[in-house]
C-alpha positions in Angstrom: 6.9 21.1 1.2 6.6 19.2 4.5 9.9 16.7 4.9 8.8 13.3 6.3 11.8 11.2 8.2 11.7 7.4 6.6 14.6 6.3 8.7 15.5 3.2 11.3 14.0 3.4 14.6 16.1 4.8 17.4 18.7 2.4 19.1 17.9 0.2 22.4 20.3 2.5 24.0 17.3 4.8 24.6 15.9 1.7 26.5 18.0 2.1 29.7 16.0 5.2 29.8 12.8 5.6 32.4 9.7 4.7 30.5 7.3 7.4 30.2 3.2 6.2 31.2 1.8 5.3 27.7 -1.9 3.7 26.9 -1.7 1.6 24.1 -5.7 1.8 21.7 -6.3 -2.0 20.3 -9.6 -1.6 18.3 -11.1 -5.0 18.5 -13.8 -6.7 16.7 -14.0 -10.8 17.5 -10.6 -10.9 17.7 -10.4 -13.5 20.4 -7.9 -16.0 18.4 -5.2 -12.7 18.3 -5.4 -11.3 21.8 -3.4 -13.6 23.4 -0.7 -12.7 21.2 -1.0 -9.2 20.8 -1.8 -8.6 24.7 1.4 -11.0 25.5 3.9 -8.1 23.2 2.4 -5.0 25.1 5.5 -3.6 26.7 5.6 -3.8 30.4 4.6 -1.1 32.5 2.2 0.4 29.3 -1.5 -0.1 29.6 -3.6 -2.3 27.0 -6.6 -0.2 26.2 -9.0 -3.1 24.1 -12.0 -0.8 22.3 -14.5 -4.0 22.0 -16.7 -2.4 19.1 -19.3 -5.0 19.5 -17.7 -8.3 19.2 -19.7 -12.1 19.6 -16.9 -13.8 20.1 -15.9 -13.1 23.7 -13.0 -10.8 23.0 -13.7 -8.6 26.1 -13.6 -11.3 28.3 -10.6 -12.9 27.1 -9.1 -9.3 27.1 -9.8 -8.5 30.7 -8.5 -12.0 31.7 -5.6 -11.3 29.8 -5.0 -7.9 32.2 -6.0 -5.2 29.6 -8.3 -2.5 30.2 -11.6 -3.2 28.3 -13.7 -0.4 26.9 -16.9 -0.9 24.9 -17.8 1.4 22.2 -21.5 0.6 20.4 -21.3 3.0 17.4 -20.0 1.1 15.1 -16.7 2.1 12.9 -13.0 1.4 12.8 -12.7 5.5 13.6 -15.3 5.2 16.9 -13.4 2.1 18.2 -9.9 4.3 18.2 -11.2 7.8 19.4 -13.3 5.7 22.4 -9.8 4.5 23.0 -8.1 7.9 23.0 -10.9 9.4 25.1 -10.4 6.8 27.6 -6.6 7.2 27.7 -5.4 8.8 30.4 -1.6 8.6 29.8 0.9 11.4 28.2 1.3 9.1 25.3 -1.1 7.1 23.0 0.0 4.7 20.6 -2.6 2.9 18.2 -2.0 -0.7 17.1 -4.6 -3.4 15.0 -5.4 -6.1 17.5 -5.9 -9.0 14.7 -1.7 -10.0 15.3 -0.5 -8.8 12.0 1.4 -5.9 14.1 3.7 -6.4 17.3 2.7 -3.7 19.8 6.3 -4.2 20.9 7.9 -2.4 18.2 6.6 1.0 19.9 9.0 1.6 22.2 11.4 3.6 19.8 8.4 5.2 18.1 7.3 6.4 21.9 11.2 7.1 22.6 11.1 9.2 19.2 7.9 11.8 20.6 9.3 12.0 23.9 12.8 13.0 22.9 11.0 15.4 21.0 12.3 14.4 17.6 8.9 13.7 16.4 5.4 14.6 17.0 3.6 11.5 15.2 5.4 8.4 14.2 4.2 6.2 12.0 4.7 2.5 11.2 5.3 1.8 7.3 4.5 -1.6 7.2 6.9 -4.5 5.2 4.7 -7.6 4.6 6.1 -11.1 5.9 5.2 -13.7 4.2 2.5 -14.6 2.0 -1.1 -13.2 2.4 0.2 -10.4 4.9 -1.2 -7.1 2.6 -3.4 -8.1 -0.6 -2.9 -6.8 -4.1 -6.1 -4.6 -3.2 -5.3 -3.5 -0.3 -1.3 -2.1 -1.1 -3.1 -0.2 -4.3 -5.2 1.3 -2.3 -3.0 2.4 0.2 -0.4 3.5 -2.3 -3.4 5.5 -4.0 -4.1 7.3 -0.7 -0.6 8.4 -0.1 -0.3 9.6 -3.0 -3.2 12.0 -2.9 -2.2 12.7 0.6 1.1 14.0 -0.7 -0.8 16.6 -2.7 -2.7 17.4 -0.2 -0.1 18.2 2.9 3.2 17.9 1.3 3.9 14.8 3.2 6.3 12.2 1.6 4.7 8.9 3.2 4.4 5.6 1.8 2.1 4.1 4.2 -0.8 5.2 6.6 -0.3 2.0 8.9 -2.3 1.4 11.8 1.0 1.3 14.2 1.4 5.0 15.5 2.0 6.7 18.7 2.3 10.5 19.7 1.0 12.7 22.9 -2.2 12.3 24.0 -3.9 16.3 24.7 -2.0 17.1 21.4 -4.0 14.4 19.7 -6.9 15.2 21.4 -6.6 18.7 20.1 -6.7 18.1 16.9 -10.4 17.2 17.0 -10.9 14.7 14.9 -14.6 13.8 13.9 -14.0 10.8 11.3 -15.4 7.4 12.4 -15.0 5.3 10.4 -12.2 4.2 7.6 -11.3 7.9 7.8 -10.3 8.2 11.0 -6.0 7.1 10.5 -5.9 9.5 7.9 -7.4 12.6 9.4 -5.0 12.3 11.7 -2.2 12.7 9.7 -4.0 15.3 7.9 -4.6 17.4 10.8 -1.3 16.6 12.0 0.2 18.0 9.2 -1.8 21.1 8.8 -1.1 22.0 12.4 2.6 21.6 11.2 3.8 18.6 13.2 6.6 16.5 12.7 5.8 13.2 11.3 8.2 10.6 11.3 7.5 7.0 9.5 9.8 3.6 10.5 9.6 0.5 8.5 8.1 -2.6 10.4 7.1 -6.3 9.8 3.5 -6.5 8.7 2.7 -10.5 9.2 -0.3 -12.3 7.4 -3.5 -11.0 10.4 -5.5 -13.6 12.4 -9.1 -14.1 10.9 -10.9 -12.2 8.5 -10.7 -8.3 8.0 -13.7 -6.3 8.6 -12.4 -3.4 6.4 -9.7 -4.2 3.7 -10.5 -7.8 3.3 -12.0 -7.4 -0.1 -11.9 -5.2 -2.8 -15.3 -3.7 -2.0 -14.1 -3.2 1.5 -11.0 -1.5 0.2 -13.3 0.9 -1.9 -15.5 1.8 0.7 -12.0 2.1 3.1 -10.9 4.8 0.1 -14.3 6.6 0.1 -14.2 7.4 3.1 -10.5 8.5 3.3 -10.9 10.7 -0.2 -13.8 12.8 1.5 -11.4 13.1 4.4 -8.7 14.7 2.5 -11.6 17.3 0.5 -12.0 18.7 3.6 -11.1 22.3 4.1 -7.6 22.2 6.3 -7.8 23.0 10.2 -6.2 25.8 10.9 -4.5 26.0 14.4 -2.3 28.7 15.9 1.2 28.4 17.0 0.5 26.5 20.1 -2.7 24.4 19.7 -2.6 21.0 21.4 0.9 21.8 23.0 3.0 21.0 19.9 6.6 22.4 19.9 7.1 24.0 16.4 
């Protein structure tokens, strides 16, 4: 059985260290009333990479004013929004984050720390809700549901499959993932874990998001969300050898 660190986040002693080049993927969908927040916590010297998947609001706009890096992605799908993002990433490390301001991008700077060191090869953010409104009843079952039937499936001991993640771009790429839409988080754990990485998962704040959710914002969202993460995990594993993606075993 795969062992899956739940542990606190490396210290800020690791912060004295130079900062390796990171790109961090912000799907967006009219998110123009949580950019300003979430641009304002992306760590300095990282690059904001803001997917715009189609938004009416003038989130690209605000975005590029703000100083991120806007990239436009038609096909619609939380899963097209991130893999535009990685595909535009040019760094040695990716980190994923929502851009609706219930995450602080912020709180990726041990997770990065974590893959560079070497002690992980995916971390994950297992999110803690603040305050009232921050996860629905729906939503938490559903997510508890799916880690469950991911621990069947891969051995993995997780209790979230957050939206806060980082790890090295060509490995990620490597993994080839093809999900996109509510799939697309979980394949990547599933893949990771076939390929016999090192997952890691840190407790963070989850806060109550800005606006409406486009995918777990009602129950029949949530279902949908589950559908399409259940035929994820029926699919046959990935098998890689020894070295695919540049992994250290």
């Amino acid at each position: 059985m795969k062992a899956v660190t739940t542990s606190p986040p490396p210290s800020d002693v690791d912060a004295v260290r130079p900062r390796p080049s990171v790109d961090v993927v912000l799907p967006c969908l009219n998110e123009a009333d949580a950019l300003p927040w979430v641009l304002a916590r992306i760590p300095a010297g990282w690059r904001a990479l803001v997917v715009d998947n189609g938004s009416t609001d003038g989130s690209p706009d605000i975005a590029r004013a703000l100083g991120a890096t806007v990239v436009h992605e038609t096909r619609r799908g939380f899963g097209a929004a991130c893999h535009a993002g990685l595909t535009a990433a040019t760094a040695d490390f990716v980190c994923f984050c929502d851009c609706d301001a219930s995450l602080d991008p912020s709180l990726l700077v041990p997770f990065v720390g974590e893959v560079a060191d070497g002690r992980s090869d995916l971390v994950l953010g297992r999110r803690r809700p603040q305050g009232w409104g921050a996860w629905p009843a729906h939503a938490r079952a559903g997510n508890l549901a799916l880690a469950r039937m991911l621990r069947r499936r891969t051995g993995l001991r997780l209790h979230d499959l957050g939206p806060l993640r980082a790890a090295r771009r060509e490995p990620l790429l490597a993994l080839g993932l093809t999900d996109r839409r509510s799939g697309y988080p979980l394949q990547m754990v599933v893949r990771a874990a076939d390929a016999g990485w090192r997952v890691t998962e840190h407790d963070v704040p989850y806060r109550p998001r800005t606006g409406a959710s486009k995918v777990t914002g009602t129950w029949r969202g949530t279902w949908q969300a589950v559908r399409d993460m259940s035929r994820v995990l029926h699919e046959p594993a990935v098998r890689q050898d020894d070295t695919a993606g540049g992994v250290r075993r």
